[in-house]
Chimera marker file (.cmm) of the C-alpha trace (Angstrom):
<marker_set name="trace">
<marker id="1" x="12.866" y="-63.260" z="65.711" r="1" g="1" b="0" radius="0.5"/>
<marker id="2" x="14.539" y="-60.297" z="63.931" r="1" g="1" b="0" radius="0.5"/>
<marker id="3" x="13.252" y="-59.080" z="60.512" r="1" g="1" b="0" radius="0.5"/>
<marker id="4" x="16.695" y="-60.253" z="59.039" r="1" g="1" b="0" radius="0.5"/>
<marker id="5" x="15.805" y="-63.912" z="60.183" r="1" g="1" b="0" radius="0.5"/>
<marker id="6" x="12.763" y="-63.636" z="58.646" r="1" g="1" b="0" radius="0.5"/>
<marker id="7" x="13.703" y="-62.865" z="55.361" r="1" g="1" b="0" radius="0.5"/>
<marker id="8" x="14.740" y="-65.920" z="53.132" r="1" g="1" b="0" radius="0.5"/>
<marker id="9" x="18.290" y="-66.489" z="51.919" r="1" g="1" b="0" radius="0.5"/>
<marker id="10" x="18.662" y="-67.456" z="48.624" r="1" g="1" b="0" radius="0.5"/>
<marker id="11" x="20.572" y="-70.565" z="47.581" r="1" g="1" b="0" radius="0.5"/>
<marker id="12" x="24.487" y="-70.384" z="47.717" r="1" g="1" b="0" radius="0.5"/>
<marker id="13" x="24.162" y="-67.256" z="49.692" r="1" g="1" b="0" radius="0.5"/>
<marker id="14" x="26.097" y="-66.885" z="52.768" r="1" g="1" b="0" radius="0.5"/>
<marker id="15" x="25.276" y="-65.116" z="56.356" r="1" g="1" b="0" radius="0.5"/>
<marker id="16" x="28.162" y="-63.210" z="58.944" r="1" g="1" b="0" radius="0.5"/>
<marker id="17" x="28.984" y="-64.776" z="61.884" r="1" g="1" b="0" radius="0.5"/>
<marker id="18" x="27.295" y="-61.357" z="63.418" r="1" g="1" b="0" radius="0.5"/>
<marker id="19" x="25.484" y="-58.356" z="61.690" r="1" g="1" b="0" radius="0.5"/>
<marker id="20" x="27.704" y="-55.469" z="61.706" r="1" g="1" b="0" radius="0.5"/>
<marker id="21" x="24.805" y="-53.167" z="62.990" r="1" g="1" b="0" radius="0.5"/>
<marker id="22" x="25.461" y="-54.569" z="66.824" r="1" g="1" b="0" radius="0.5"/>
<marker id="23" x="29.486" y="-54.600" z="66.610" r="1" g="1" b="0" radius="0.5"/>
<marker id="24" x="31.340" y="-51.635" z="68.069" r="1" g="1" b="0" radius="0.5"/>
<marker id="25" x="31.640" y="-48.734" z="65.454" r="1" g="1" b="0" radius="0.5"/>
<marker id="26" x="34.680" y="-48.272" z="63.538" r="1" g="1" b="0" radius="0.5"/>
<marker id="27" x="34.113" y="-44.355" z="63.161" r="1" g="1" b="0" radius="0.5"/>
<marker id="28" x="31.797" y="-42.085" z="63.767" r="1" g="1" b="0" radius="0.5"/>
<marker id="29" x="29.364" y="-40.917" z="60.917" r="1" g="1" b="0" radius="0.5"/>
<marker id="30" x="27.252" y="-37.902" z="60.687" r="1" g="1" b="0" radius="0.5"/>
<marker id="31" x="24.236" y="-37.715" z="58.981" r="1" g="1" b="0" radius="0.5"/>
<marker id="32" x="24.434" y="-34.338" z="56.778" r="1" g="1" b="0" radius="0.5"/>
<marker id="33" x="20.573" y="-34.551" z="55.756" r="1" g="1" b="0" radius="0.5"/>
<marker id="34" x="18.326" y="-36.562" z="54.230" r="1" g="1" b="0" radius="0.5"/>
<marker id="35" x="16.583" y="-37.731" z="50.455" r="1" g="1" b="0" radius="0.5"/>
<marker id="36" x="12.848" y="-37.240" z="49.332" r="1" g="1" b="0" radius="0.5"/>
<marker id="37" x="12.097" y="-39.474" z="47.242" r="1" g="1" b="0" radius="0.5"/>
<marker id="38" x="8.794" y="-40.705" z="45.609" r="1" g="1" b="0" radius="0.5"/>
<marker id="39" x="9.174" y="-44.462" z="47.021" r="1" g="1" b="0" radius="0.5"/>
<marker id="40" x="8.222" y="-45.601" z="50.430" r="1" g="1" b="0" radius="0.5"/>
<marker id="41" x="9.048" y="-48.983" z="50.054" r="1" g="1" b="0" radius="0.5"/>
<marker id="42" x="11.582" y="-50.962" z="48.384" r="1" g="1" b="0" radius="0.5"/>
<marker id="43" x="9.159" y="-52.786" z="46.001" r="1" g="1" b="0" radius="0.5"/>
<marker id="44" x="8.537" y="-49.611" z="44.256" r="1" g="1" b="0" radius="0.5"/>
<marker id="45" x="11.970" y="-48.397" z="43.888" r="1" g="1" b="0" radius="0.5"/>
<marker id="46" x="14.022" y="-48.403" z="41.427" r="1" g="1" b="0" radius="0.5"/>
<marker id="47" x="17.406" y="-51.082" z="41.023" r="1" g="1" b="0" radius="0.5"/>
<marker id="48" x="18.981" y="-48.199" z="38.911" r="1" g="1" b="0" radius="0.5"/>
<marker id="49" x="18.441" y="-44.626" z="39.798" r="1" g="1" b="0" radius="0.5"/>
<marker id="50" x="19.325" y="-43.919" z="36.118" r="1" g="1" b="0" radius="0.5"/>
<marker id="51" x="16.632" y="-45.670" z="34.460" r="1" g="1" b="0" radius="0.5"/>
<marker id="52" x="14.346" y="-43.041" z="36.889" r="1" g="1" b="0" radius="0.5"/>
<marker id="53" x="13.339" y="-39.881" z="35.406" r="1" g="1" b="0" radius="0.5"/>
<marker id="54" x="11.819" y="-39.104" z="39.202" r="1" g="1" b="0" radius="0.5"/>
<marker id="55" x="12.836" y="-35.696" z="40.778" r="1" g="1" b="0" radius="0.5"/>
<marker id="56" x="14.309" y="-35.631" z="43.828" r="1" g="1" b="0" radius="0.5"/>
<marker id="57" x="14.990" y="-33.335" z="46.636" r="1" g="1" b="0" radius="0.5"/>
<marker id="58" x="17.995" y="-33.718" z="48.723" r="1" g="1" b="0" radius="0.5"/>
<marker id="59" x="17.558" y="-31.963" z="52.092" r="1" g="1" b="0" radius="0.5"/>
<marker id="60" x="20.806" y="-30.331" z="53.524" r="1" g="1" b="0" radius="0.5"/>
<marker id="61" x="20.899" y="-29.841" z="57.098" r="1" g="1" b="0" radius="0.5"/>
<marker id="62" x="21.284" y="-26.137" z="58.135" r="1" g="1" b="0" radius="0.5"/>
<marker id="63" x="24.230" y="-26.831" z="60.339" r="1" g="1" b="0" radius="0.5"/>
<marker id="64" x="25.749" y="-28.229" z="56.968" r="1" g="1" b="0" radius="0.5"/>
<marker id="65" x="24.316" y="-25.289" z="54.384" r="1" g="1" b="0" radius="0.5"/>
<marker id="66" x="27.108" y="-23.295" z="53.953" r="1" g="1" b="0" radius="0.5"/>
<marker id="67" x="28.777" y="-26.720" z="52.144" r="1" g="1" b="0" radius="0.5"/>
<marker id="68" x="26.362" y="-25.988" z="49.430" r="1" g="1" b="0" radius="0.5"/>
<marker id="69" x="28.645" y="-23.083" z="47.790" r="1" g="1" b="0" radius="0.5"/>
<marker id="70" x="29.696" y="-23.325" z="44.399" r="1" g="1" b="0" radius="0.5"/>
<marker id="71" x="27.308" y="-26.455" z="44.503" r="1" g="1" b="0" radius="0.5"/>
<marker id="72" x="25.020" y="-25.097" z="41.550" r="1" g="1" b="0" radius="0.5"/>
<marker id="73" x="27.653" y="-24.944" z="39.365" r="1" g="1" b="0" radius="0.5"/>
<marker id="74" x="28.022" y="-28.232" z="38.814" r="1" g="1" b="0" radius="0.5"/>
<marker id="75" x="26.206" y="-30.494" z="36.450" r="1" g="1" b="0" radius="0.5"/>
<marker id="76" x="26.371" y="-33.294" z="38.051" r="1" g="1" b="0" radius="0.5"/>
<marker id="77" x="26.825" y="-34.653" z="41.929" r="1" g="1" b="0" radius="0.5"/>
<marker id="78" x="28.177" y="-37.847" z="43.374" r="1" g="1" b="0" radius="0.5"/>
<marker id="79" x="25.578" y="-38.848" z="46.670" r="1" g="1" b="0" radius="0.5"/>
<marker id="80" x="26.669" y="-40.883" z="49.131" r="1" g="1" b="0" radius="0.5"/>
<marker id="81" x="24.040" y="-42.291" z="51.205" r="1" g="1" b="0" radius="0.5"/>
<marker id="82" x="22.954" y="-44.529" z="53.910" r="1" g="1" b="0" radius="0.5"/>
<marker id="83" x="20.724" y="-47.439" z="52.954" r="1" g="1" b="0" radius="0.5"/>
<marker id="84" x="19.232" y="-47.476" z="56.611" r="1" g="1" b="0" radius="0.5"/>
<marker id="85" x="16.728" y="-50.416" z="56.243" r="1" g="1" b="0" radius="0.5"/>
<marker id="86" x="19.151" y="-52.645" z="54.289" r="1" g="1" b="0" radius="0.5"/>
<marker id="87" x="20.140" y="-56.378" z="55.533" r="1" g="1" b="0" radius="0.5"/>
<marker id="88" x="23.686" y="-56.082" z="56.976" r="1" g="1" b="0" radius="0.5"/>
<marker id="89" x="24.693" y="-59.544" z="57.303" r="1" g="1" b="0" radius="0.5"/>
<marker id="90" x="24.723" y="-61.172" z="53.812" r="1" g="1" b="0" radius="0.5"/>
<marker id="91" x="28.557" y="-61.326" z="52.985" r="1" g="1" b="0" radius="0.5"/>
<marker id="92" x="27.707" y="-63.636" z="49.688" r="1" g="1" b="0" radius="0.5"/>
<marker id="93" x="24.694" y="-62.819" z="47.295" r="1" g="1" b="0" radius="0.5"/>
<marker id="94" x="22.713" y="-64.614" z="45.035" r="1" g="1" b="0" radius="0.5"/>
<marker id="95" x="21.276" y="-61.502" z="43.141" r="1" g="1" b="0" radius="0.5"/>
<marker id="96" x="17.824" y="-62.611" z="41.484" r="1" g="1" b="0" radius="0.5"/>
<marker id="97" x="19.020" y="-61.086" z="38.116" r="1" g="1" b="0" radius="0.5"/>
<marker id="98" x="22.354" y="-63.351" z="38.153" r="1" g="1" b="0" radius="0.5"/>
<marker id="99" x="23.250" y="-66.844" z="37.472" r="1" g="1" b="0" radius="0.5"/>
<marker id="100" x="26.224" y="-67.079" z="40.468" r="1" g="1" b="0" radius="0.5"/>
<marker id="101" x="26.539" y="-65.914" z="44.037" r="1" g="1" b="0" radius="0.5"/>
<marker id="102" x="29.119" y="-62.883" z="44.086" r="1" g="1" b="0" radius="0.5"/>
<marker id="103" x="30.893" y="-61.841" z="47.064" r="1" g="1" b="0" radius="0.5"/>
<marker id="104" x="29.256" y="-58.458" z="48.603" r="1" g="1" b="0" radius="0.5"/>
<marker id="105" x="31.788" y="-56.402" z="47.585" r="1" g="1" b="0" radius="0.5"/>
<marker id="106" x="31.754" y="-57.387" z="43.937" r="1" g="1" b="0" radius="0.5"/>
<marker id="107" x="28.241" y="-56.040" z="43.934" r="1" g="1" b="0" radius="0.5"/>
<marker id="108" x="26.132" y="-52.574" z="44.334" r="1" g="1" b="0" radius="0.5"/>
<marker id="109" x="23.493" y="-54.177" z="46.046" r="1" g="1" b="0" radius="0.5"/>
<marker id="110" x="22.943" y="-52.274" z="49.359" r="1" g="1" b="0" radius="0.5"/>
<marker id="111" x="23.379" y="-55.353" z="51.123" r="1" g="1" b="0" radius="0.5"/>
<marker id="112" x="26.208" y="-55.337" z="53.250" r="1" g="1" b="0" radius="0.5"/>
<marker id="113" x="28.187" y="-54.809" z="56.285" r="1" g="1" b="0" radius="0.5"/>
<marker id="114" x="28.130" y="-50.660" z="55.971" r="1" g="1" b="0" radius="0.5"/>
<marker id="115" x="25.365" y="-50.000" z="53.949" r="1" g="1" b="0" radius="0.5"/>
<marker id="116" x="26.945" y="-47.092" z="52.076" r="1" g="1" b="0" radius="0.5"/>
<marker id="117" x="25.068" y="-46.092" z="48.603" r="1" g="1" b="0" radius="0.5"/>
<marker id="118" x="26.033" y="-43.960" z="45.585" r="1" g="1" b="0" radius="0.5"/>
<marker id="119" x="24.515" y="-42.302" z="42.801" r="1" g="1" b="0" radius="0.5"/>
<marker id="120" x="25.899" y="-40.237" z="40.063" r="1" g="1" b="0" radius="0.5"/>
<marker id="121" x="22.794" y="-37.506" z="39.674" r="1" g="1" b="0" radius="0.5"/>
<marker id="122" x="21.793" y="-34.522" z="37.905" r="1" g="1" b="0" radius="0.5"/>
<marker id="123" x="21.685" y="-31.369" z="39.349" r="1" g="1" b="0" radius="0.5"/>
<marker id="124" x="18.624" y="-29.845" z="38.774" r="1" g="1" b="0" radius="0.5"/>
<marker id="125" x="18.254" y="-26.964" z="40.465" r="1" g="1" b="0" radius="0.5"/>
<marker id="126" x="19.551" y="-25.292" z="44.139" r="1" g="1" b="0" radius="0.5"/>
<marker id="127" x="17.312" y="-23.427" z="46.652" r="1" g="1" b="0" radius="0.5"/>
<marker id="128" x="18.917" y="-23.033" z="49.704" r="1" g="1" b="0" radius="0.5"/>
<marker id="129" x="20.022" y="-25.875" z="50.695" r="1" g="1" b="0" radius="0.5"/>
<marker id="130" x="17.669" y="-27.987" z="48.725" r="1" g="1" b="0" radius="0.5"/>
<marker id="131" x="19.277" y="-29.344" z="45.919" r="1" g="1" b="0" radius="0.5"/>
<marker id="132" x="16.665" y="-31.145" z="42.855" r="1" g="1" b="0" radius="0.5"/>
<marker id="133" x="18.419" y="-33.813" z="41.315" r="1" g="1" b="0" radius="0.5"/>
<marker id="134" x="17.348" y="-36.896" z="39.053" r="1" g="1" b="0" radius="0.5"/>
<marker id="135" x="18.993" y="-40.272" z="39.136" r="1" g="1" b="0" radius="0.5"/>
<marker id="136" x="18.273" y="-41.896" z="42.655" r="1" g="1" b="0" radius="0.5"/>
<marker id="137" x="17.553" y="-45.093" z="43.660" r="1" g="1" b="0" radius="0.5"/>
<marker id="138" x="16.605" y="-44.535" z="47.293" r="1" g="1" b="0" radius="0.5"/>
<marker id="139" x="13.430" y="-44.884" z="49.864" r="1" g="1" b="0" radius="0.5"/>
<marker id="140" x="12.020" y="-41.511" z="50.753" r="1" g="1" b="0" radius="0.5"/>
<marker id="141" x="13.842" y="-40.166" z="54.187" r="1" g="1" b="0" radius="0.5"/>
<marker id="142" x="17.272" y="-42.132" z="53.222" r="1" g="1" b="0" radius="0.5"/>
<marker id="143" x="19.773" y="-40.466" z="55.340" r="1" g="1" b="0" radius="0.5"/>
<marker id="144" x="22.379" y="-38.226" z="53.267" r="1" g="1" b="0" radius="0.5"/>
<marker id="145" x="26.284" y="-38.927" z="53.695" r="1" g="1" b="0" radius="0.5"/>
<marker id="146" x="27.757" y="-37.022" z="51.660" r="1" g="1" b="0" radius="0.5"/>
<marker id="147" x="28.262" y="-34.738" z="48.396" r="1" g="1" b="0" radius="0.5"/>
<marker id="148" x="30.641" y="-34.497" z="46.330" r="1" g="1" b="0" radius="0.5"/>
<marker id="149" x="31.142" y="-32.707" z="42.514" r="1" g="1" b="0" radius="0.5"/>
<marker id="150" x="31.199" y="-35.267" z="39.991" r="1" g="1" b="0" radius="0.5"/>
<marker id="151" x="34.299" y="-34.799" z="37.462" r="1" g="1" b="0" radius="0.5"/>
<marker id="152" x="33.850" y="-36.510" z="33.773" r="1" g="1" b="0" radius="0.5"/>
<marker id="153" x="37.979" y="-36.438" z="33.359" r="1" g="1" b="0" radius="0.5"/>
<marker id="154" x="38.899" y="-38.087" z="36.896" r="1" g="1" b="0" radius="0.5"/>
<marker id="155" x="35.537" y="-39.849" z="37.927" r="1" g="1" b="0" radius="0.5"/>
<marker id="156" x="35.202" y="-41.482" z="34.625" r="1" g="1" b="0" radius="0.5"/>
<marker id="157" x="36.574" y="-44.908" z="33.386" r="1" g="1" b="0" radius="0.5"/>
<marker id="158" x="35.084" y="-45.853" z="30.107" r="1" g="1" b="0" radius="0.5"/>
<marker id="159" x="37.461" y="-49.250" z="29.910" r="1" g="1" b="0" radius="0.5"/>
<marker id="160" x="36.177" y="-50.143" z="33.328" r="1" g="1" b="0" radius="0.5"/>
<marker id="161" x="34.743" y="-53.954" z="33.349" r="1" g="1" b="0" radius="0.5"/>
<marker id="162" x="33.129" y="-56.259" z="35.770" r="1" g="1" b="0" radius="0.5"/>
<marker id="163" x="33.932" y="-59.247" z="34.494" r="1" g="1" b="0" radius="0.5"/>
<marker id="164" x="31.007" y="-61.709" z="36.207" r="1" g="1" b="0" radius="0.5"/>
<marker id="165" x="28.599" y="-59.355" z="34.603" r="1" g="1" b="0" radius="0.5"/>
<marker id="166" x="29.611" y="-59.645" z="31.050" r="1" g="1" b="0" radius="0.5"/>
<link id1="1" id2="2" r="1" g="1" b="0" radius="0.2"/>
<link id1="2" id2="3" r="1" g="1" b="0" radius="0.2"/>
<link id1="3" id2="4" r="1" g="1" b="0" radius="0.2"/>
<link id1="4" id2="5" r="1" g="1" b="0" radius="0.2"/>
<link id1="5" id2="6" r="1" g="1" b="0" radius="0.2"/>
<link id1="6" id2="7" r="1" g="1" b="0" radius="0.2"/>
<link id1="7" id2="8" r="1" g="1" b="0" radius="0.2"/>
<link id1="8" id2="9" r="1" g="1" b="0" radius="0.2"/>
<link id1="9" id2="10" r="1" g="1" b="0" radius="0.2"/>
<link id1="10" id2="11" r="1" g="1" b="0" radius="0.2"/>
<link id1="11" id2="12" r="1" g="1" b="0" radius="0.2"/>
<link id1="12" id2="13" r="1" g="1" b="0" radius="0.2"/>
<link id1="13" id2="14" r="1" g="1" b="0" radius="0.2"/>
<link id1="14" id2="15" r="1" g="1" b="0" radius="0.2"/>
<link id1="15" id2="16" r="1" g="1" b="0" radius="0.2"/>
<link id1="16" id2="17" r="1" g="1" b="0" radius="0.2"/>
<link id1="17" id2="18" r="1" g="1" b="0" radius="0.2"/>
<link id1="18" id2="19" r="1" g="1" b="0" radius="0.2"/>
<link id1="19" id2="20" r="1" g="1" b="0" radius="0.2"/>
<link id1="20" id2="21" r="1" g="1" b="0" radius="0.2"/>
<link id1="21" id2="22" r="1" g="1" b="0" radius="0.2"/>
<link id1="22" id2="23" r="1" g="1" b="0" radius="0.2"/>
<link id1="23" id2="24" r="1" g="1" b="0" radius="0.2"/>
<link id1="24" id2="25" r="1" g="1" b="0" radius="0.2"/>
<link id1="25" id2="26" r="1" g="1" b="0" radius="0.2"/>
<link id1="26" id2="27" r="1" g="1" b="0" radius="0.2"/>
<link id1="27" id2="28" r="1" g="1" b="0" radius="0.2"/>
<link id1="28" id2="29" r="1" g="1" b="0" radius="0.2"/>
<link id1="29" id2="30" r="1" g="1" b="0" radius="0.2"/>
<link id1="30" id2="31" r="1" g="1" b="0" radius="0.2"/>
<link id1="31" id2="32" r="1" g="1" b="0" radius="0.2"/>
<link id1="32" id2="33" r="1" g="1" b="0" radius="0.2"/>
<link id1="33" id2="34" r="1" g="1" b="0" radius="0.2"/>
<link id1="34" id2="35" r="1" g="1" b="0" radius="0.2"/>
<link id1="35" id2="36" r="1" g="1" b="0" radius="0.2"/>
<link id1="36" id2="37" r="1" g="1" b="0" radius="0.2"/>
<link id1="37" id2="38" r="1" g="1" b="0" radius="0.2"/>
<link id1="38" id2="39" r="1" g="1" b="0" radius="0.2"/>
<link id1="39" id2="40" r="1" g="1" b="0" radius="0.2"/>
<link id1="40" id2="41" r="1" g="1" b="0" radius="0.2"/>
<link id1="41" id2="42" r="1" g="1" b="0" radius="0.2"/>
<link id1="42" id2="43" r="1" g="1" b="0" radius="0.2"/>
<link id1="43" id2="44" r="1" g="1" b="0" radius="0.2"/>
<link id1="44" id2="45" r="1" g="1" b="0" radius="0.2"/>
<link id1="45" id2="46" r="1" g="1" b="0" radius="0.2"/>
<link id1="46" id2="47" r="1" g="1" b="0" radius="0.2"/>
<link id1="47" id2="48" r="1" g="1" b="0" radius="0.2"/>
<link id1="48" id2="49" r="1" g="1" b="0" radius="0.2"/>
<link id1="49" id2="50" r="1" g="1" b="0" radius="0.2"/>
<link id1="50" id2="51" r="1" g="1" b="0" radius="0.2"/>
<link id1="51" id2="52" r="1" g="1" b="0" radius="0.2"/>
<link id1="52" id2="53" r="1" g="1" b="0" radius="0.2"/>
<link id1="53" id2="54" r="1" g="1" b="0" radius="0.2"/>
<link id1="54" id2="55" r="1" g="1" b="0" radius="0.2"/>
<link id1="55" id2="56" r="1" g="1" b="0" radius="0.2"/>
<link id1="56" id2="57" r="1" g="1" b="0" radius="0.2"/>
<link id1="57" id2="58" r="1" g="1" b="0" radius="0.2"/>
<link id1="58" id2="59" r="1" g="1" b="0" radius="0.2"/>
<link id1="59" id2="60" r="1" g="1" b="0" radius="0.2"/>
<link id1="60" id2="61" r="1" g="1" b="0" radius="0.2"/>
<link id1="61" id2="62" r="1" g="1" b="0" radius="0.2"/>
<link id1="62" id2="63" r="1" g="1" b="0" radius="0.2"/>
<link id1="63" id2="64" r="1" g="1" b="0" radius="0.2"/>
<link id1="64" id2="65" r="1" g="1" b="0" radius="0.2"/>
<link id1="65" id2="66" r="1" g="1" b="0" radius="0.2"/>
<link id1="66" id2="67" r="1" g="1" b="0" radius="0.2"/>
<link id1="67" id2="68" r="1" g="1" b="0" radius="0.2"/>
<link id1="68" id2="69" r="1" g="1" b="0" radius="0.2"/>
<link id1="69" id2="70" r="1" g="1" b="0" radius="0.2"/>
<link id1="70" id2="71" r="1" g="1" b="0" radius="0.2"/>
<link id1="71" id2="72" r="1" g="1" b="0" radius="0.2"/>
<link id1="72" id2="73" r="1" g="1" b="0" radius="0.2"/>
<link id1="73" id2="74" r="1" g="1" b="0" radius="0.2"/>
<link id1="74" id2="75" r="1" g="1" b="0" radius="0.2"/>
<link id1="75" id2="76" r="1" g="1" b="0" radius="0.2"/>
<link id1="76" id2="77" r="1" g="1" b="0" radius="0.2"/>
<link id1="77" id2="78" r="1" g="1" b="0" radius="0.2"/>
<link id1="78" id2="79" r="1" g="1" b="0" radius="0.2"/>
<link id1="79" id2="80" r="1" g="1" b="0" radius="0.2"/>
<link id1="80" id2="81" r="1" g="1" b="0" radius="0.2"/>
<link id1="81" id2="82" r="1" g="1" b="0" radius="0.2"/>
<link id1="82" id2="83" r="1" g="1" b="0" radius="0.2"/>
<link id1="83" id2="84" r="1" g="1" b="0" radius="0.2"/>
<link id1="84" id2="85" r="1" g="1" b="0" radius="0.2"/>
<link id1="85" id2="86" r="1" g="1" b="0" radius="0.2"/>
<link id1="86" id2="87" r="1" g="1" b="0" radius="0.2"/>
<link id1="87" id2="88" r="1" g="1" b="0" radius="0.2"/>
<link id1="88" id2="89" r="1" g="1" b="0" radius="0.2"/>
<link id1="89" id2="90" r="1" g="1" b="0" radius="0.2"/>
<link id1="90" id2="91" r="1" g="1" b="0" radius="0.2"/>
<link id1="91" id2="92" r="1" g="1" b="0" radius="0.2"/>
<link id1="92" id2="93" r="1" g="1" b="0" radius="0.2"/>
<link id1="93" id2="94" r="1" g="1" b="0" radius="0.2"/>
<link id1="94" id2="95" r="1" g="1" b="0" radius="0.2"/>
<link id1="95" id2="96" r="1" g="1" b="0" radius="0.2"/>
<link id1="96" id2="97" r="1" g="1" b="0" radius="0.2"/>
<link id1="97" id2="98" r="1" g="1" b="0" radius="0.2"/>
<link id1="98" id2="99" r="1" g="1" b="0" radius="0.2"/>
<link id1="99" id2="100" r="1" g="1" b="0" radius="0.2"/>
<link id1="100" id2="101" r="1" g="1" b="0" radius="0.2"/>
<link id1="101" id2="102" r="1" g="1" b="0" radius="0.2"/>
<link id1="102" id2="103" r="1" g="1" b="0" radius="0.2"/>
<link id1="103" id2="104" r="1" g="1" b="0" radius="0.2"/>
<link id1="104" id2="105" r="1" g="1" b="0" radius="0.2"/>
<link id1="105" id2="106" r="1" g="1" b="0" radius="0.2"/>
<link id1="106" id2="107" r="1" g="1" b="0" radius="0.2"/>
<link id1="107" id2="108" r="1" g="1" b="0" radius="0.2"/>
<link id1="108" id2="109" r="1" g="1" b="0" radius="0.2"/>
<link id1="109" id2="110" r="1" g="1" b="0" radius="0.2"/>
<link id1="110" id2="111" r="1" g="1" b="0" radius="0.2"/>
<link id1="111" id2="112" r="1" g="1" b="0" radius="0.2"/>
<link id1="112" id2="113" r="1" g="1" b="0" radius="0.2"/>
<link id1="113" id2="114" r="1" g="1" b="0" radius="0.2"/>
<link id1="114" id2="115" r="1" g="1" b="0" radius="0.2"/>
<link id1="115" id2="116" r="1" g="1" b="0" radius="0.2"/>
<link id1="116" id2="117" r="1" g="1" b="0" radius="0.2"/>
<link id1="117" id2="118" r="1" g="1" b="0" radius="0.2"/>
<link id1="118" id2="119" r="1" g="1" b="0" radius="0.2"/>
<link id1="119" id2="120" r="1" g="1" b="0" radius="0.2"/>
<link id1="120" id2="121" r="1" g="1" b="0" radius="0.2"/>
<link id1="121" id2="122" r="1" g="1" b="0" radius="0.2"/>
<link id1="122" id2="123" r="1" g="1" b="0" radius="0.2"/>
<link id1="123" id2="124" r="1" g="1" b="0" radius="0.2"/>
<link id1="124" id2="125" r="1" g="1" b="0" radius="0.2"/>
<link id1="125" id2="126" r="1" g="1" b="0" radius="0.2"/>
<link id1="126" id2="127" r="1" g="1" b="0" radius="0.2"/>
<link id1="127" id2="128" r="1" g="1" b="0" radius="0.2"/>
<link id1="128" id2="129" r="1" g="1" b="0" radius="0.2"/>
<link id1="129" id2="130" r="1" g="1" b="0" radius="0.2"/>
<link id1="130" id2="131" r="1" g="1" b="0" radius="0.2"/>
<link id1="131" id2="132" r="1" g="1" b="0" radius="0.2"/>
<link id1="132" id2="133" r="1" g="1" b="0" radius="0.2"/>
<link id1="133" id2="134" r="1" g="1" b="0" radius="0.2"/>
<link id1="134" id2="135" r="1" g="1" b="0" radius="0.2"/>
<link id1="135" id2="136" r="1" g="1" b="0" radius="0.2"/>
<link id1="136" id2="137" r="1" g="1" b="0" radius="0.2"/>
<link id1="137" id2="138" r="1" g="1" b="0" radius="0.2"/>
<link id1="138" id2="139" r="1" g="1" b="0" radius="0.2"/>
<link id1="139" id2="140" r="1" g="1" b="0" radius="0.2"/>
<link id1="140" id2="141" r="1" g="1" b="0" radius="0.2"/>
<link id1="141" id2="142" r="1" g="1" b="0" radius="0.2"/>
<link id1="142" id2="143" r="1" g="1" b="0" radius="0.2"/>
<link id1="143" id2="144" r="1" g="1" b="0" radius="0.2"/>
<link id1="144" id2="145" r="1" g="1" b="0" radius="0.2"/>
<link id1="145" id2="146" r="1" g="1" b="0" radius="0.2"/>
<link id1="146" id2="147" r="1" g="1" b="0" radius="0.2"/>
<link id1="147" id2="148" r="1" g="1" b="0" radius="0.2"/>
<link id1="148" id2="149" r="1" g="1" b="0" radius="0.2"/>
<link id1="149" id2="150" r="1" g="1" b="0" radius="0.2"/>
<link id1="150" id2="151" r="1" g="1" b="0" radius="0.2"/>
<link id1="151" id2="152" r="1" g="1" b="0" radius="0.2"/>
<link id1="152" id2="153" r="1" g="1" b="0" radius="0.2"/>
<link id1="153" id2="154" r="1" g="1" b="0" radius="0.2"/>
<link id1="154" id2="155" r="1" g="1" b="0" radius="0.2"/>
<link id1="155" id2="156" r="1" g="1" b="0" radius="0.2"/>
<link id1="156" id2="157" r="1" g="1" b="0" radius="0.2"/>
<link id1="157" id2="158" r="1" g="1" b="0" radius="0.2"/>
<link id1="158" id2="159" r="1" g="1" b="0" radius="0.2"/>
<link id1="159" id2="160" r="1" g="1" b="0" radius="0.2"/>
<link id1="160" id2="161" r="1" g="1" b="0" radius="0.2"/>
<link id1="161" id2="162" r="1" g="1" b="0" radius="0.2"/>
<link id1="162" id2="163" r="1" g="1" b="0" radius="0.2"/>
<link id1="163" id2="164" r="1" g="1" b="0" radius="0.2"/>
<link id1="164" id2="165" r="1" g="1" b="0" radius="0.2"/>
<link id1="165" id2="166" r="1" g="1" b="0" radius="0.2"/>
</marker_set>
């Protein structure tokens, strides 16, 4: 029996047919480093990397380094991540701090098929390609996507809703 069949759905949730992690992949995806963080297991780690005032490191691969320039000029990063131990197979959630399932996609959880993360952090400091940040919400070792700069005048909505959540 898998871990995944293990775990206990919660009412009104709903499973895929298959998990995603044993279909053929889409595209291929390279790993560009990985997160330190102070939690080792998902108990201990925080829903909302903003309500963390836990440093960070984010570990650059040296094949990737030379990405890094102009990187410490910027205030602020956008990480994508990959939520490696995350269920897959939950299409519909019953999130324990809601009233109502909600389809996967109207969520952040890290449940779903391609268990892609974000986080808007702080950029603390650069050495080499090391970058400190503050705002994560990841398990030590969490494989690193992506960076990107984070831009208050494009990247920022203030009128944006989500109805569901009020």
């Amino acid at each position: 029996m898998s871990e995944t069949d293990k775990m206990a759905s919660r009412p009104g949730e709903v499973r895929l047919a298959r998990d995603p992690a044993v279909l053929p992949a889409d595209a291929g995806l390279v790993f560009i480093g990985h997160i330190e963080t102070p939690w080792s297991d998902l108990s201990a780690c925080p829903r909302n990397g903003r309500k963390s005032d836990a440093i960070c490191r984010v570990h650059v691969s040296d094949a990737y380094a030379e990405g890094l320039k102009s990187v410490a000029t910027c205030s602020h990063l956008i990480l994508l991540y990959w939520m490696s131990v995350a269920r897959r197979d939950l299409i519909v959630q019953a999130p324990s701090f809601a009233g109502t399932t909600h389809g996967c996609f109207a969520l952040r959880s890290p449940v779903r098929p391609n268990p892609v993360s974000l986080s808007v952090v702080d950029l603390l400091g650069v050495d080499g390609n090391v970058l400190s940040v503050r705002g994560l919400d990841c398990l030590n070792g969490t494989p690193l996507v992506d960076i990107k700069p984070y831009f208050a005048r494009t990247d920022s909505f203030p009128e944006a809703e989500v109805g569901w959540a009020g």
